[in-house]
N, C-alpha and C positions, 0 to 999 in steps of 0.2 A: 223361785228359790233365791232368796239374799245368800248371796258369801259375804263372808267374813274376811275382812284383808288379813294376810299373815302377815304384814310388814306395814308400818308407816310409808306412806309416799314419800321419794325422794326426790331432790334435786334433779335440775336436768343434766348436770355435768356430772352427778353418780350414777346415771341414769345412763349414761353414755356407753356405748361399746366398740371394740376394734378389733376384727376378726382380721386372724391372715390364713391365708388358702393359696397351696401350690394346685399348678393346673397341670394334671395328670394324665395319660393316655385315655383310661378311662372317663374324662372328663371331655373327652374333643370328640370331633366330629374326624368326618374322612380327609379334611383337609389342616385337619390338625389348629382348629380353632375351637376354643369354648364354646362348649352348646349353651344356647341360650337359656334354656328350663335349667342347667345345672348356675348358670347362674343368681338367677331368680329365686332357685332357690335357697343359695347361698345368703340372699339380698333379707328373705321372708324370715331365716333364723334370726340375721344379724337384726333385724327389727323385731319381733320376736321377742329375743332377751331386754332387748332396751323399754320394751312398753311395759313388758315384768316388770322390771327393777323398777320401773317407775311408778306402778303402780301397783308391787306388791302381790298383784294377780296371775292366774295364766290369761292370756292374752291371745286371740288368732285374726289374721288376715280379712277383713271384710271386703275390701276392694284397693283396687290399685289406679292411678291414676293414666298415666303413661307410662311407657317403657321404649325409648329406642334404642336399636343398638348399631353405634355408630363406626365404629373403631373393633376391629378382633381384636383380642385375646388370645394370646400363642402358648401351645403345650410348652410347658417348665418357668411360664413367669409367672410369677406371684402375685394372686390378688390380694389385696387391703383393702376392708369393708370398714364403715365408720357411720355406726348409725346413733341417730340422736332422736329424743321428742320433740317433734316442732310445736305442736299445739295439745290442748288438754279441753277437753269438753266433760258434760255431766257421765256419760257413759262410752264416750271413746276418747280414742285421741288419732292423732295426727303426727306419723312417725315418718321420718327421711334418710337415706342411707347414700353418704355418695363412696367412689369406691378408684381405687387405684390401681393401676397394676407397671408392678416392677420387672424390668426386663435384667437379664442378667447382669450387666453392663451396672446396674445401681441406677440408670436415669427412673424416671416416673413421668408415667401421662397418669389426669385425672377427668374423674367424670363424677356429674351429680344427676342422681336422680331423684 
């Protein structure tokens, strides 16, 4: 089946997106850190919309490369997701999201995946 783009391709800086997400009870584990599937899948929307907008299409997950996870994530800070196009092929693409998370305080650590 051909689809039909609804939208022209755009740019990668229209293309772009910045998700923020508080980490919530429901969000943690027993120890009161971010489960890691609740972030992933935080990670899979925020790319998700970006490959849309970039290409007009719906768009889903074919595979992931790596994931480690280095550093917790504490119930009540704020994550900031930022994902972008990195590459464009004939039938995919190549999306990256790296992601921050604010502690109350205002400081920020970051991480790219």
């Amino acid at each position: 089946m051909n689809e039909e783009r609804s939208t022209p391709p755009h740019s990668v800086r229209a293309s772009q997106v910045e998700m923020t997400e508080l980490v919530l009870p429901n969000d943690t584990n027993q120890l009161g850190n971010l489960l890691g599937g609740r972030l992933m899948h935080m990670m899979d929307i925020a790319m998700a919309i970006a490959a849309a907008r970039h290409s007009g299409l719906v768009c889903v997950t074919a595979s992931v490369d790596e994931i480690n996870f280095l550093h917790p994530i504490r119930l009540g800070q704020v994550v900031i997701l930022r994902s972008s196009v990195n590459r464009v092929f004939r039938t995919s693409m190549e999306v990256g999201v790296s992601f921050a998370r604010r502690w109350k305080s205002g400081s920020r650590c970051s991480a790219r995946i």
